[in-house]
C-alpha positions in Angstrom: 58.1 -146.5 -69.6 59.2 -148.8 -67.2 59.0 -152.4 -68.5 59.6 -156.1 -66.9 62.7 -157.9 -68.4 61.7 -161.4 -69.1 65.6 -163.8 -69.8 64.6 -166.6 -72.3 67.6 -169.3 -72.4 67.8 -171.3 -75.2 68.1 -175.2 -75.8 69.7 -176.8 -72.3 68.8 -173.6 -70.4 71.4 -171.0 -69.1 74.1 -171.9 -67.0 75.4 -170.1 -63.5 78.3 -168.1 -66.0 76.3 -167.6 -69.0 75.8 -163.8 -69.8 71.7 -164.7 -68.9 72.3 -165.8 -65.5 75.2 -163.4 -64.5 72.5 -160.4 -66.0 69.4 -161.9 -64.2 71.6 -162.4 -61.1 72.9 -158.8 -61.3 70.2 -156.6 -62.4 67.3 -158.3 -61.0 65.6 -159.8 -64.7 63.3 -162.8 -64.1 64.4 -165.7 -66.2 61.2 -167.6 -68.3 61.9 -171.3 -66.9 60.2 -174.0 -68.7 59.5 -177.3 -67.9 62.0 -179.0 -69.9 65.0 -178.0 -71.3 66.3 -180.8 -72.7 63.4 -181.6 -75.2 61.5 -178.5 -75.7 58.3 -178.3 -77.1 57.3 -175.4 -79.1 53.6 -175.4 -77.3 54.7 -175.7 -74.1 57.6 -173.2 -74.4 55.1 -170.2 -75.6 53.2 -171.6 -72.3 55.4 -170.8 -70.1 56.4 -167.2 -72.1 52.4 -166.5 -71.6 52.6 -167.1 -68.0 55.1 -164.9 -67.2 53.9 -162.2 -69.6 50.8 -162.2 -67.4 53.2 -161.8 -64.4 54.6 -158.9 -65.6 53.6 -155.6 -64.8 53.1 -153.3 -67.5 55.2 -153.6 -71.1 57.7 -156.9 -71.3 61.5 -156.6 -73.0 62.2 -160.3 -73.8 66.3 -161.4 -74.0 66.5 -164.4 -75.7 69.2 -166.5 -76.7 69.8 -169.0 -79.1 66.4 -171.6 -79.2 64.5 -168.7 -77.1 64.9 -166.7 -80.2 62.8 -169.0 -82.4 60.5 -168.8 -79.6 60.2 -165.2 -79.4 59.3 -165.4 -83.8 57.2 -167.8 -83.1 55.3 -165.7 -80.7 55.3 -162.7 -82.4 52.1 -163.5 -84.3 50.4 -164.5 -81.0 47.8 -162.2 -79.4 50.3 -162.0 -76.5 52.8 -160.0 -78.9 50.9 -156.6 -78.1 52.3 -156.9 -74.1 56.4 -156.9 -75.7 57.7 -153.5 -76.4 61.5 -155.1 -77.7 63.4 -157.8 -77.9 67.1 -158.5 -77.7 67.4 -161.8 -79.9 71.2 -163.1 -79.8 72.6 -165.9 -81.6 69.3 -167.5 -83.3 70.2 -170.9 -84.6 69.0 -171.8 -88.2 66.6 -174.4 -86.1 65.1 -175.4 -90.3 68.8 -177.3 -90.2 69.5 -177.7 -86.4 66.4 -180.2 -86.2 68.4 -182.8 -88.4 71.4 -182.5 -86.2 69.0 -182.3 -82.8 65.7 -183.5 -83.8 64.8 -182.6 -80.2 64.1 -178.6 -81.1 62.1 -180.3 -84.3 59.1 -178.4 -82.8 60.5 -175.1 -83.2 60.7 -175.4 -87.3 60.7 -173.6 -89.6 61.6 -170.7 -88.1 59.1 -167.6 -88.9 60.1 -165.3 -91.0 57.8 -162.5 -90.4 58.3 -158.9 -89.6 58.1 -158.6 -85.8 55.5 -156.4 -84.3 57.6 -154.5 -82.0 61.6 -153.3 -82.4 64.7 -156.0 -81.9 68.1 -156.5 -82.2 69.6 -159.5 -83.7 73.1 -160.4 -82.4 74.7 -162.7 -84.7 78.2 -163.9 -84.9 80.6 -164.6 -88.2 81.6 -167.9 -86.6 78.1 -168.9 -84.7 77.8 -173.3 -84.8 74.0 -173.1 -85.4 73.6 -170.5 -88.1 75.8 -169.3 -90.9 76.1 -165.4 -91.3 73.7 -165.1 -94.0 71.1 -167.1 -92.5 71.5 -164.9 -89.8 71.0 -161.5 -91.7 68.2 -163.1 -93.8 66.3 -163.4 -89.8 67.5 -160.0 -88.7 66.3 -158.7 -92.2 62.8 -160.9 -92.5 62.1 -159.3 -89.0 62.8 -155.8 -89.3 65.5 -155.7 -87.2 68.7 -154.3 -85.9 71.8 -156.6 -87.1 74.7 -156.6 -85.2 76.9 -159.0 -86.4 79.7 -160.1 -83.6 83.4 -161.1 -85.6 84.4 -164.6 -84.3 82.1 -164.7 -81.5 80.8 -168.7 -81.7 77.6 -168.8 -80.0 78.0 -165.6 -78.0 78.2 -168.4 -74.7 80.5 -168.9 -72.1 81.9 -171.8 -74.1 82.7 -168.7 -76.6 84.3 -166.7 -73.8 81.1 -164.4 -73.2 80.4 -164.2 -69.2 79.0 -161.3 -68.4 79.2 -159.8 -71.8 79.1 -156.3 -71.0 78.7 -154.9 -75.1 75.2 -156.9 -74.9 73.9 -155.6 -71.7 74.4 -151.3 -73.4 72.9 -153.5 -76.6 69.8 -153.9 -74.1 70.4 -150.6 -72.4 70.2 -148.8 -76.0 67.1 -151.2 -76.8 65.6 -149.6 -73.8 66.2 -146.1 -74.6 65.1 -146.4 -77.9 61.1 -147.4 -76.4 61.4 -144.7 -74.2 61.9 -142.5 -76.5 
């Protein structure tokens, strides 16, 4: 099955050296860009994840990070859920305690805790600023998901040391695979 890769950065967007940009760059992935990054809006967001679900030709992978995770749960329940085969979800913040700090991503709260209709892997770090481990597995474990929890990894960012991140990209490639099959 060939399926359209869909990049969804998080709060701030991507930068040129995070993992997103350097994969989208690379490998040809087109990156969800939403109107603003800076004080995202939960409506608006899934908006913009419609659109280029209608883009797409044939089944969609989303690879979210951070914020764009809690975008992907929230759109899991949508009608627009039957288009997404996977989802690679890395670093998910605990946005129920992030909106005190960052009342900008208020929107995005609570985060869903419902099993996902189609098969993901959660990449979560022992060290990650925006979510503690457990809060983390209780995600991974609410969705039905892979875990792979990342020792000492931050935010899985550049500002973590993750550029092109090559243990993520087989993460996708096995993600892949596994739909195929």
């Amino acid at each position: 099955m060939a399926a359209t890769i869909l990049i969804l950065p998080g709060y701030g967007d991507s930068g040129p050296d995070h993992w997103q940009t350097l994969w989208e760059r690379r490998h040809g992935y087109a990156r969800v860009v939403q109107d603003d990054w800076e004080r995202p809006a939960l409506d608006a967001w899934k908006q913009r994840l419609d659109e280029a679900m209608a883009r797409a030709s044939g089944a969609v992978v989303l690879v979210a990070h951070s914020l764009g995770c809690a975008l992907v749960a929230h759109c899991a329940s949508e009608a627009c859920a039957a288009r997404i085969a996977a989802a690679l979800l890395v670093a998910p913040p605990d946005v129920d305690e992030v909106c005190h700090l960052l009342p900008e991503i208020e929107s995005f709260a609570p985060m869903p805790m419902r099993r996902l209709p189609f098969p993901a892997v959660v990449v979560g770090s022992t060290n990650d600023p925006y979510a503690e481990p457990a809060r983390v597995r209780a995600f991974a474990a609410a969705w039905g998901a892979r875990l792979v929890e990342l020792d000492g990894a931050g935010h899985v960012n550049v500002e973590s040391g993750h550029g092109e991140w090559p243990e993520g990209h087989r993460l996708l490639a096995e993600l892949l695979e596994a739909i195929r099959r």
